[in-house]
Steps between C-alpha positions, in 0.01 A plus 500: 500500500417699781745657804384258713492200282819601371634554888346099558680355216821640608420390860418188384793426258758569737306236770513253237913573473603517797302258701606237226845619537481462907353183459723358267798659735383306820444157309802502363670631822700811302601211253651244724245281361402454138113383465426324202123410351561107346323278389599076477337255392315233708506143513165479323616742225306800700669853482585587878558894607649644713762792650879345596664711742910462451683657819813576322732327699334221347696300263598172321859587699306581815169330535253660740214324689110592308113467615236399247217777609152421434185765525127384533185450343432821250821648564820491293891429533507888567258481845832352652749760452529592858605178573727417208664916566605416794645194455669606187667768726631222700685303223248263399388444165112504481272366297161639475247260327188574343295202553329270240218712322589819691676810358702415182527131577304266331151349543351338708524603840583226739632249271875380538520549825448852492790505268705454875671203360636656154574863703708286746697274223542861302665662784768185562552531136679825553877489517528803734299306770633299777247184423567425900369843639178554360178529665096577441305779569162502448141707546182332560424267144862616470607267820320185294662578239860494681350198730483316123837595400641375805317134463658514138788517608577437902879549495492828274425738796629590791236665706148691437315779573124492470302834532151483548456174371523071632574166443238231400270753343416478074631181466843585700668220712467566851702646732691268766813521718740457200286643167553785453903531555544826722176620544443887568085565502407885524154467575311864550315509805183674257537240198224497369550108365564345860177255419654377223835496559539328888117397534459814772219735434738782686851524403627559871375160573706257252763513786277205603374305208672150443550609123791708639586320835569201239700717267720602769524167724334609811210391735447862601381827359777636306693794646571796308877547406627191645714278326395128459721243313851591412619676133802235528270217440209695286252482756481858625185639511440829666151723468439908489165711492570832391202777560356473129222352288574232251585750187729760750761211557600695186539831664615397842828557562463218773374270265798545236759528797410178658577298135808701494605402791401159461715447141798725695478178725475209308700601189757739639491766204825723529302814612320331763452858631190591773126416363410885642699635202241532199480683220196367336231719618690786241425306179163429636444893517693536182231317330200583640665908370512339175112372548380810586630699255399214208112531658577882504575510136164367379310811510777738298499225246151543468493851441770533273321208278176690521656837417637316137471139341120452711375860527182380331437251825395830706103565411269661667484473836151368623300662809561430816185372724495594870351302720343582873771466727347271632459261233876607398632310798237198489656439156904549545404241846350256240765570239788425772328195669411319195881399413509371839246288523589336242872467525556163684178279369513570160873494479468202672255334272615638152808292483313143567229558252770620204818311573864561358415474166694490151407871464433644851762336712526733779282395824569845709430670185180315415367526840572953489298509144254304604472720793467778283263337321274445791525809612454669195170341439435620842520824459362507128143356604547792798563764255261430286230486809661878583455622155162379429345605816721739638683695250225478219649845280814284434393327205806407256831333512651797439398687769683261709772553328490203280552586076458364181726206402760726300535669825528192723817396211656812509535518875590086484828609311537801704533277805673220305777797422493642884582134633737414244706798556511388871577165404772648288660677822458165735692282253764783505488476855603167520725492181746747680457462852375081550238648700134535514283780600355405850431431819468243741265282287347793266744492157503562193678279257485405139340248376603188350390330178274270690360785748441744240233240319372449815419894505361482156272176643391699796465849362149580329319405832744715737457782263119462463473531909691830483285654261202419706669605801563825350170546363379432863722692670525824318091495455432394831754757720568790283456831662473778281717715712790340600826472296633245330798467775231492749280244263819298485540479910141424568499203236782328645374583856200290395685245288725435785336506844311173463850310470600690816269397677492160391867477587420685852236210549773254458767579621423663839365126635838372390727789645294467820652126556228343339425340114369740158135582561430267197785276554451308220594734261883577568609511112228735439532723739871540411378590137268707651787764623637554143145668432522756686735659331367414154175597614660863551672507192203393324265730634745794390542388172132421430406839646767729289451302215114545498497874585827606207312295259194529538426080484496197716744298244832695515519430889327143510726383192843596653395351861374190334795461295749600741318276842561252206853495484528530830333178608549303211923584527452423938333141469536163514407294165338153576518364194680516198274762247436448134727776419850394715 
């Protein structure tokens, strides 16, 4: 290994450490809290996840007052820690639920309520909770899902929080004077799901919809921060719009302050200290440390893999083809807009003509390969237009750096080793520390039986788009004298840029007081932030990969197989899959 791979390792070892150590410091607040990963049993039979948080002034003796905390669509029970941190810190036990068919609770989403119902009768269950102080927290899907545990069961709550998400909405009972109990909404003034959530195109402007002037019992728009109703009778209802979009309630310290105060309120925890102090924003950068240096590790794997067990994946290394400036920059513009144009229609599309399935049974995921697939296609018929007329002397595979078939299986278990090895370190991650590399919405985490046949369903056509990415790429916008660091910055430039501007496009409209350019595509456009940084990542991989080995595989196998994992592990299953 070399000085400086040797120097990364090291660099990126100790991230891994001690980020998971400060994470795991802040979440258990110095070890006033202990912060268990269960699983129970639903009333359907289903296996329900998620983390317990036990203040330890919690006891059978001493019972303390507890919120059931619910994330959203494609997130996990994890997505909530800010919340359930700081209400931990405050003395009350917390319950954070992975919903039905998301993270390591079972299939299919949406069904049992959400799993709101069983999370709810779970957390009463528990002899160190005070059955008549608990309360509901919940983010977008994550508010339905606490909205159905509250019909279940009317009298087993005290108040609710609901962040980012309504009443009425997926089959949800709607919202009146006296459902739900103690009603805090935190409503971001950028959410990016007003339309669907209060029937108001611009989320400043539910103030005035009926939806909420029924919820809250008044003929009027509603007024920020006032109180309606009264907490004695359960009628309280009181509204908040923190600076944010609809996925930063999670990082707005505003946002997790306001439930805080809200459940300081209504079930009178014995540290009812001020919403202002927070600690949560420390395990946040605790994990995203421990990201970074799990992302950083990738490449030292790789070389000390290729320097034993897979030396013979390094060949040859084929010719590089320079193009006319020019040309070089028509083709990284068409490389970079392609993704784009076809991100929201045929994401949109690919999930209604192949449904949740018995074997592929994840919609988001369905709707990104067949993306891929789209695009791939794309840019195959363009690159075989560019080679036949415009790069004629490249006339074999290999000179795109595409081998033989022993060569394509040697580098598929040379990638196979390089992502199990990070696998490896994740599950070690969360075996010592209960946490997962992260942040905000980007994590890693490992997968369940269920997810992990879900990768195995969706694999072969994620890892045939990276090898014709790479082919493209590296045949398309080599230059024959620049370096491979250099190489690796230009490829993620043009990997990324597209999604930047995409996301510029968007969100500028909405920040200006207005709606999403394309405001039909909220969900999408969300997803659409988590590529830009595995766009970079990819792009560096791809690019090292190519130029130490010689090949397109090495690179394309351990991006497909790691992107794999990673959105396989991070989404919701639909439907139950032949192998549960």
């Amino acid at each position: 290994m070399t000085k400086t791979m040797s120097r990364t390792t090291f660099i990126a070892l100790t991230m891994i450490i001690l980020g998971s150590w400060l994470a795991s410091l802040i979440q258990t607040d110095n070890g006033q809290v202990q912060v268990s990963d269960i699983r129970f049993v639903g009333s359907a039979g289903q296996t329900m996840s998620a983390l317990l948080y036990r203040p330890q002034n919690a006891t059978v003796d001493n019972p303390q007052p507890a919120v059931l905390a619910v994330h959203g669509y494609i997130n996990s029970r994890e997505t909530q820690s800010g919340f359930a941190i700081e209400l931990a810190r405050r003395g009350i036990v917390v319950l954070a639920l992975d919903q039905t068919g998301h993270g390591y609770s079972d299939a299919p989403a949406f069904a049992h309520g959400f799993g709101g119902p069983d999370g709810l009768a779970y957390l009463r269950s528990l002899a160190f909770v005070d059955q008549q102080r608990v309360g509901l927290e919940g983010h977008s899907m994550g508010g339905w899902t606490v909205l159905m545990a509250a019909a279940a069961n009317p009298d087993g709550y005290e108040s609710m929080v609901l962040e980012g998400s309504s009443t009425g909405t997926f089959g949800t009972n709607e919202g009146t004077p006296t459902f739900p109990r103690n009603l805090k909404l935190v409503f971001s003034r950028y959410d990016e799901f007003s339309a669907l959530m209060w029937e108001s195109p611009i989320a400043d402007n539910i103030i005035e919809t009926e939806k909420l002037k029924t919820l809250f019992g008044s003929d009027s728009p509603i007024e920020i921060g006032t109180r309606y109703g009264s907490t004695t009778a359960g009628t309280a209802r009181e509204l908040s719009m923190p600076p944010v979009t609809h996925p930063g309630d999670h990082l707005s310290t505003e946002a997790i302050g306001d439930a805080v105060d809200w459940f300081n309120e209504t079930l009178t925890p014995d540290a009812s200290y001020s919403k202002t102090n927070q600690t949560w924003y420390w395990k946040e950068l605790g994990t995203l440390i421990a990201l970074i240096g799990v992302l950083m590790i990738i490449l030292p794997i790789c070389d000390v893999l290729l320097k034993s067990t897979f030396a013979s994946v390094v060949v040859a290394a084929p010719p590089i083809y320079d193009v006319t400036r020019s040309s070089w920059f028509i083709i990284a513009f068409i490389t970079a807009a392609i993704p784009i144009l076809t991100f929201f229609p045929v994401q949109t599309i690919a999930p209604l003509l192949l449904p949740p399935n018995l074997f592929w049974s994840q919609s988001i995921t369905t709707g990104i390969v067949g993306w891929m697939m789209v695009t791939g296609a794309i840019s195959l018929v363009l690159f075989l237009i560019w080679l036949k007329f415009f790069q004629s002397n490249i006339r074999f595979a290999s000179q795109c750096g595409l081998g033989d078939f022993d060569e394509l299986i040697r580098s598929l278990f040379f990638a196979s080793s390089v992502v199990l090895t990070l696998y490896l370190l994740v599950s070690a991650i969360d075996f010592f520390f209960t946490i997962d590399p992260r942040f905000w919405v980007v994590a890693l985490k490992p997968m369940s039986k269920m997810q992990f046949f879900q990768f195995l369903a969706y694999l072969p056509f994620i890892l045939g788009f990276f090898v014709l990415l790479g082919a493209t790429l590296h045949s398309q916008l080599g230059k024959r004298e620049a370096s491979t660091a250099s190489m690796m910055m230009i490829n993620s430039t043009v990997l990324t840029i597209g999604f930047v501007v995409l996301l510029v496009a968007q969100y500028v409209p909405l920040f200006a007081g207005g709606t999403l350019l394309i405001a039909s595509q909220p969900l999408l456009t969300i997803v659409a932030l988590q590529f830009i940084p595995l766009m970079i990542l990819i792009g560096m991989v791809s690019t090292w990969c190519f130029y130490r080995t010689g090949s397109v595989y090495p690179g394309a196998f351990v991006n497909g197989i790691f992107i794999c994992w990673y959105i396989t592990a991070g989404q919701a299953t639909q439907s139950v899959p032949f192998f549960n």
